[in-house]
C-alpha positions as CSV (number, residue, x, y, z in Angstrom):
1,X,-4.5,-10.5,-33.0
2,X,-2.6,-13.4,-31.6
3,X,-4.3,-14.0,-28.2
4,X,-1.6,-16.6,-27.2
5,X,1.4,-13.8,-27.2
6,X,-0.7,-11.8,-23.9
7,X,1.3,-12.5,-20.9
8,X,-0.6,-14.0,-18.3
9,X,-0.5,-11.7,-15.1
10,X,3.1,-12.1,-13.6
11,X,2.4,-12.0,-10.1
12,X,-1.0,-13.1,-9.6
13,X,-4.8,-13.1,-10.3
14,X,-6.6,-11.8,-6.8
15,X,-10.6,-12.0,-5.8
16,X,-11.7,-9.6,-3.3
17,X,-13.5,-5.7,-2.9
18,X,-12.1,-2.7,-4.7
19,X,-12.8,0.3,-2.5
20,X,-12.4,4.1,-1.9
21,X,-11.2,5.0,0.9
22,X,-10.7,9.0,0.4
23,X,-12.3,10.9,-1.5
24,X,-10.0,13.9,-1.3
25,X,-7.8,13.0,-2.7
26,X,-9.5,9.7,-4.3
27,X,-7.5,6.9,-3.4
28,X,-8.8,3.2,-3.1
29,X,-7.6,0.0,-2.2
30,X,-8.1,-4.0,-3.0
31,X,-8.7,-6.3,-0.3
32,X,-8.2,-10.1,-1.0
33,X,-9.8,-11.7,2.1
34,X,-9.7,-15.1,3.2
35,X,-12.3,-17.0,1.2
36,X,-13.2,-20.1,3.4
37,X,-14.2,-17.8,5.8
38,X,-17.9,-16.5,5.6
39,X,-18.6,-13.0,6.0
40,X,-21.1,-11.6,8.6
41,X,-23.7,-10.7,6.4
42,X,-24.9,-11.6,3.1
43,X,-24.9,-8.0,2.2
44,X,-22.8,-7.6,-1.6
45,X,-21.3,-3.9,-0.6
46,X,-19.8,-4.8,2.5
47,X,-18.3,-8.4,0.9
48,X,-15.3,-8.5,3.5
49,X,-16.8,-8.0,7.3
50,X,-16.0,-10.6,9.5
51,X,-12.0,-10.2,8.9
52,X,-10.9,-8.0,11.5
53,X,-7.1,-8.7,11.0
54,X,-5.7,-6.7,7.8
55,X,-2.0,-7.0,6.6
56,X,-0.9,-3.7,4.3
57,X,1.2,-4.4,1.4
58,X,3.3,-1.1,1.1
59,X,5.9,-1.3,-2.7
60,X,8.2,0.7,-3.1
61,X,9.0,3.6,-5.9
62,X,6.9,3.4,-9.0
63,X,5.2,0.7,-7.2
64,X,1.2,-0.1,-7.5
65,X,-0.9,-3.1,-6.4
66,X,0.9,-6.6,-6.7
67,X,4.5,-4.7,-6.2
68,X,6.5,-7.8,-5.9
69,X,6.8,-11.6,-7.4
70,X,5.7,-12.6,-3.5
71,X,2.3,-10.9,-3.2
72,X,0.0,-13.8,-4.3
73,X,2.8,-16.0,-1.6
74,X,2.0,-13.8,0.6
75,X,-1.8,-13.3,0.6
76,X,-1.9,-17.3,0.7
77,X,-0.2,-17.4,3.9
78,X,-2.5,-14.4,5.0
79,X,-5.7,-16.6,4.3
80,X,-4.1,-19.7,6.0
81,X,-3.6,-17.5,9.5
82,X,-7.1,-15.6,9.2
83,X,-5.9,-12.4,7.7
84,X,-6.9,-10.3,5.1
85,X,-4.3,-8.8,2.3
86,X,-4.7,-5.0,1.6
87,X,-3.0,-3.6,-1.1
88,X,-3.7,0.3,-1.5
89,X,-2.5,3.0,-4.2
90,X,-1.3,6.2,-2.4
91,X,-0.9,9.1,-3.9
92,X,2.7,8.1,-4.2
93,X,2.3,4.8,-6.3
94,X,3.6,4.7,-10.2
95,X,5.4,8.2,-10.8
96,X,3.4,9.8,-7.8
97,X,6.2,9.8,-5.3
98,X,7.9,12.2,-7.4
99,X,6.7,15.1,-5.9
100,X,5.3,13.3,-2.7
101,X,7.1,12.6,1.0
102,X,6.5,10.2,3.8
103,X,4.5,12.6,5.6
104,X,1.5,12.2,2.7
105,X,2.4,8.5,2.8
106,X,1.5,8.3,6.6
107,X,-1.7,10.6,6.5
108,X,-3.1,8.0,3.5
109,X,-2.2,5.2,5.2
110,X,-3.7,6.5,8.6
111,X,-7.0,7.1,6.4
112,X,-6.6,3.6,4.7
113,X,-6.7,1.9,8.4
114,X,-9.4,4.3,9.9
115,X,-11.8,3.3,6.6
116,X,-10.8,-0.6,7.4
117,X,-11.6,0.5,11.2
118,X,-15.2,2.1,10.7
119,X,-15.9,-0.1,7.0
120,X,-14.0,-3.5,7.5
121,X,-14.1,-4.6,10.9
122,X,-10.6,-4.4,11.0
123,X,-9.4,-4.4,14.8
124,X,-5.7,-5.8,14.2
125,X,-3.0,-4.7,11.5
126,X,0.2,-5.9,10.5
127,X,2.9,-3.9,7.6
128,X,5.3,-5.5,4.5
129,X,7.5,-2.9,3.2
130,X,9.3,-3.6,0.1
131,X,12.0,-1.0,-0.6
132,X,10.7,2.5,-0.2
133,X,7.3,1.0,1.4
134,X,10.0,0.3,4.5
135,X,10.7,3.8,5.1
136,X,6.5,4.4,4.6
137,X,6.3,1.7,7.7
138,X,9.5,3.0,9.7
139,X,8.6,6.9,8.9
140,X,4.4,5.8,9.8
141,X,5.3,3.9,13.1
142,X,6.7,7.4,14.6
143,X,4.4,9.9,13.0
144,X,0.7,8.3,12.8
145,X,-1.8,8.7,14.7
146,X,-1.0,6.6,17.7
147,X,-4.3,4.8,18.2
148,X,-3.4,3.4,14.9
149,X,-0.1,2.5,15.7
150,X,-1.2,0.9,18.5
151,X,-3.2,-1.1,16.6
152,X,-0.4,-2.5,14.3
153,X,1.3,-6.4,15.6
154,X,3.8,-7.4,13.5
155,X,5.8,-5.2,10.6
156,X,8.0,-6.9,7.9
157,X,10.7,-4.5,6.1
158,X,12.1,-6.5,3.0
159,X,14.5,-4.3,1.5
160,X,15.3,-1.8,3.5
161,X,18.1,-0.2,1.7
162,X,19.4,3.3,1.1
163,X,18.3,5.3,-1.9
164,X,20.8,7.8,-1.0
165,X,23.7,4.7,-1.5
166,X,21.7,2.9,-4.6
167,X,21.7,6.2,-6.6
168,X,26.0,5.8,-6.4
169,X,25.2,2.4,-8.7
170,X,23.6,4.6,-11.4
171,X,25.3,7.0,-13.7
172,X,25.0,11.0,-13.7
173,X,26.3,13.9,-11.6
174,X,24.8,13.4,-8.4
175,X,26.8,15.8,-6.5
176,X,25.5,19.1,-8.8
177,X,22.0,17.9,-8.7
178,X,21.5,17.5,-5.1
179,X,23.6,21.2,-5.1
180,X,20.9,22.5,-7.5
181,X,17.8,21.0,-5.8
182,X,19.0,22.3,-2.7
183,X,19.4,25.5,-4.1
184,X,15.6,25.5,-5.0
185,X,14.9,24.0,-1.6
186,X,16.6,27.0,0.2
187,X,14.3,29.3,-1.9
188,X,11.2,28.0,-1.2
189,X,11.2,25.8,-4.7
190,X,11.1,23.2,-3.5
191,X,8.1,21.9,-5.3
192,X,9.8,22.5,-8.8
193,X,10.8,19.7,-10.8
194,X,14.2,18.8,-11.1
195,X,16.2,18.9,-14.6
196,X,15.1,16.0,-17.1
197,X,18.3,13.9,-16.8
198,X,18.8,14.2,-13.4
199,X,16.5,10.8,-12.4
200,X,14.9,8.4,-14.5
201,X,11.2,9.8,-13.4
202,X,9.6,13.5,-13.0
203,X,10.7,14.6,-9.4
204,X,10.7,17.7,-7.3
205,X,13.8,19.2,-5.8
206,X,12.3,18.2,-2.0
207,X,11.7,14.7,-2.7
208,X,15.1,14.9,-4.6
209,X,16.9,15.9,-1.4
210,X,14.9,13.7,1.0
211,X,16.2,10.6,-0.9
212,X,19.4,11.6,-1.5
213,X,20.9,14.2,0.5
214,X,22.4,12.8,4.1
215,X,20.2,12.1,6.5
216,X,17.4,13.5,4.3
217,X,13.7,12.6,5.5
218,X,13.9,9.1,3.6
219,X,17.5,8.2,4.8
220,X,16.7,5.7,7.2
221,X,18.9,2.7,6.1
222,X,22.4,4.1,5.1
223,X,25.7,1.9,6.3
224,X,27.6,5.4,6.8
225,X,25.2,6.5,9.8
226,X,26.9,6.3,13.1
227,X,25.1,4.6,16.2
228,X,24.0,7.5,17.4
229,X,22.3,8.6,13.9
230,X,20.5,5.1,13.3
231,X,19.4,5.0,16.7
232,X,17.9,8.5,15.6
233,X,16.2,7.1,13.0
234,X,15.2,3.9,14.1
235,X,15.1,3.5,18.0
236,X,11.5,4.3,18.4
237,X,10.3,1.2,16.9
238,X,11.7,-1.0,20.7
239,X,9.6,1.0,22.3
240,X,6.2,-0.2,20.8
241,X,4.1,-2.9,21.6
242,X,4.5,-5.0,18.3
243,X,7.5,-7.6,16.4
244,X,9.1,-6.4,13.4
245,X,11.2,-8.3,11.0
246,X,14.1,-6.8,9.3
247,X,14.9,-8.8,5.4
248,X,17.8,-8.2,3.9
249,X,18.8,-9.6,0.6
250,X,22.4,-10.5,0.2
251,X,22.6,-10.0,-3.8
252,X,20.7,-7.0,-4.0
253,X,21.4,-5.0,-6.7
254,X,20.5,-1.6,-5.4
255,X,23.0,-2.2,-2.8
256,X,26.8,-1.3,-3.4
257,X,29.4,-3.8,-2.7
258,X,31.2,-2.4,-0.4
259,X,28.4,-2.6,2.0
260,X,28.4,-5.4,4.5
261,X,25.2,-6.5,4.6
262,X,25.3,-8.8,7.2
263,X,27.1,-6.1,9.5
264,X,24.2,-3.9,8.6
265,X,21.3,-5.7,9.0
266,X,22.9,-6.4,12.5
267,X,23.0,-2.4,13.0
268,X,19.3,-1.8,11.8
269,X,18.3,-4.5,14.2
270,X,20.0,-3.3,17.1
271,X,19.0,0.2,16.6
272,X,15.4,-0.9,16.7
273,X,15.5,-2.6,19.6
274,X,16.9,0.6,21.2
275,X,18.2,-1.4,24.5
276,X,20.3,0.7,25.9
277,X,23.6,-0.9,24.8
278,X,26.1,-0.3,22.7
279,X,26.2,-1.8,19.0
280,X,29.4,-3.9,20.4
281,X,27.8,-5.5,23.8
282,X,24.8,-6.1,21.4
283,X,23.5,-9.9,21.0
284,X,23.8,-10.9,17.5
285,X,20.7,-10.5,15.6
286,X,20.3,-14.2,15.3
287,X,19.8,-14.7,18.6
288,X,16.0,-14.3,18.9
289,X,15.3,-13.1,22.2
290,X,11.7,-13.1,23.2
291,X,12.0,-9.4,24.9
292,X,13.1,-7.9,21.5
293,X,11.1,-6.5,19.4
294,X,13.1,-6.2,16.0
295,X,15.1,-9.0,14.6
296,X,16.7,-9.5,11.4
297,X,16.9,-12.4,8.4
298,X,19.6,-12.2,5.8
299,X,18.8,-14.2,2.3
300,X,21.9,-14.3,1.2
301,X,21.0,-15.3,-2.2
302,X,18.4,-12.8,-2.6
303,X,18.2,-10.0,-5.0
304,X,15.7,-6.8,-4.0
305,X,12.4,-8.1,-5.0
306,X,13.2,-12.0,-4.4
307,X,12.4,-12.4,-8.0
308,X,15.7,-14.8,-8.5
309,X,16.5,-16.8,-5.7
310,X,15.5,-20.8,-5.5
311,X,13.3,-20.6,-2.3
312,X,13.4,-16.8,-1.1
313,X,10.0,-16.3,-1.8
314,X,9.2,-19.3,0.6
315,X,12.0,-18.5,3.6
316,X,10.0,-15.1,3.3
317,X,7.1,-16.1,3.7
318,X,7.3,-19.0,6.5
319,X,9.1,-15.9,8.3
320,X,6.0,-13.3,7.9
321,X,3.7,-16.2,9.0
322,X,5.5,-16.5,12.5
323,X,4.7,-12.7,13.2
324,X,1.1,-13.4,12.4
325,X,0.8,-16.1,14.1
């Protein structure tokens, strides 16, 4: 065996706690805290009391644990600010999501924060999205439980793109499968698994039409929406007590070309601000205006993950810090 040709782990080596935070289903989660800060007791089980602000990592489809090239970034400027890194696996994470929705996504994640409520002395949370994990944050901030929601400070979406207008990029007749998981849809089949070549992982027909159909439960993020239907989707975030950040990547590659990104990003920001005025009388999104509570960064060297770009990680960072600050 030649020891040398093992990869060592891409995105990062993490200390912390490995818990379970449901038993039905069984779903745990890792917390990385911030080690230069003692914990209350010298008690081994309960290694990360004495944190009470958690940040939860959220990846996106086929994601786990250490979803992007920025985690261990990230969790470093967690520890410098006095907050804790929490990166759970939903029963959505690696092929799950296949025949999940956002509405399991927010009952797990509403049972990860209660367990860092009653377990962690957590009294403070903040989201990062990446990719699908934006539509978990977007889809949770409207439908969870709102003493949670309450609870939440600061929310980062990095990547917030359309599946619905990614899925155009990739070969395939789109148009007959959506038809034919909508079919099974309209016949109550809607937990039946689509045709082998009609998506590169095992998925039901409803999870197949919430990604792809228009406006379908995870289309949050399409350029084609008018005002009207991102404000739909996206207004109730101005009217919470939190800041988000909105991080678009100007060379992604789930994104087609003809989309302006810049224009959108603007859109997506103004939507969640939900002020009142139209997209046109709108202040441009760089403009950071204290009263807002959604404003948007556009790395416009970026690919989806940051992976590529010479200082994304960092830019994206520094700009999740100032939330937590």
């Amino acid at each position: 065996m030649k020891l040398a040709s093992t990869p060592f782990s891409p995105y990062g080596v993490f200390t912390g706690s490995l818990f379970q935070y449901s038993s039905s289903p069984s779903l745990v989660a890792f917390e990385s805290p911030p080690l230069s800060i003692p914990p209350k007791d010298d008690n081994p089980s309960t290694p990360n009391k004495g944190f009470p602000k958690k940040l939860i990592l959220l990846g996106g489809l086929s994601d786990g644990p250490l979803p992007c090239p920025y985690t261990s970034s990230l969790e470093q400027k967690c520890h410098e600010l006095g907050w804790s890194l929490v990166q759970p696996i939903l029963s959505s994470s690696y092929l799950g999501f296949g025949n999940g929705s956002l509405s399991r996504d927010t009952g797990e994640i509403c049972k990860l924060m209660n367990y860092l409520l009653c377990h962690h002395d957590a009294e403070k949370f903040a989201l990062v999205g990446h990719s699908t994990g934006c539509q978990n944050s977007i889809h949770f901030l409207k439908h969870g439980e709102k003493d949670l929601i309450d609870k939440v400070s600061a929310c980062v979406l990095q990547a917030p793109v359309s599946d619905r207008e990614s899925q155009t990029l990739s070969p395939g007749d789109h148009a007959k499968n959506l038809t034919h998981a909508k079919e099974l849809v309209s016949q109550d089949k809607g937990e039946e698994f689509m045709p082998r070549e009609s998506f590169w992982a095992p998925i039901s027909a409803s999870r197949y039409v919430s990604l792809f159909d228009f406006a379908g439960d995870d289309d949050f993020f399409s350029s084609d929406f008018s005002d009207a239907e991102l404000l739909e989707r996206l207004g109730h975030v101005g009217k919470l007590n939190l800041k988000l950040l909105a991080v678009y990547s100007g060379s992604d590659e789930y994104v087609p070309s003809w989309v302006d990104k810049d224009l959108l990003l603007q859109r997506l920001v103004w939507a969640m601000n939900n002020t009142g005025e139209k997209f046109d009388d709108r202040r441009k999104s760089d403009n950071f205006e204290i009263d807002l509570v959604a404003t948007g960064l556009l790395l416009g060297s970026a690919n989806h993950n940051l992976s590529e770009g010479d200082g994304d990680i960092s830019r994206f960072v520094n700009a999740v810090g100032l939330l937590l600050k």
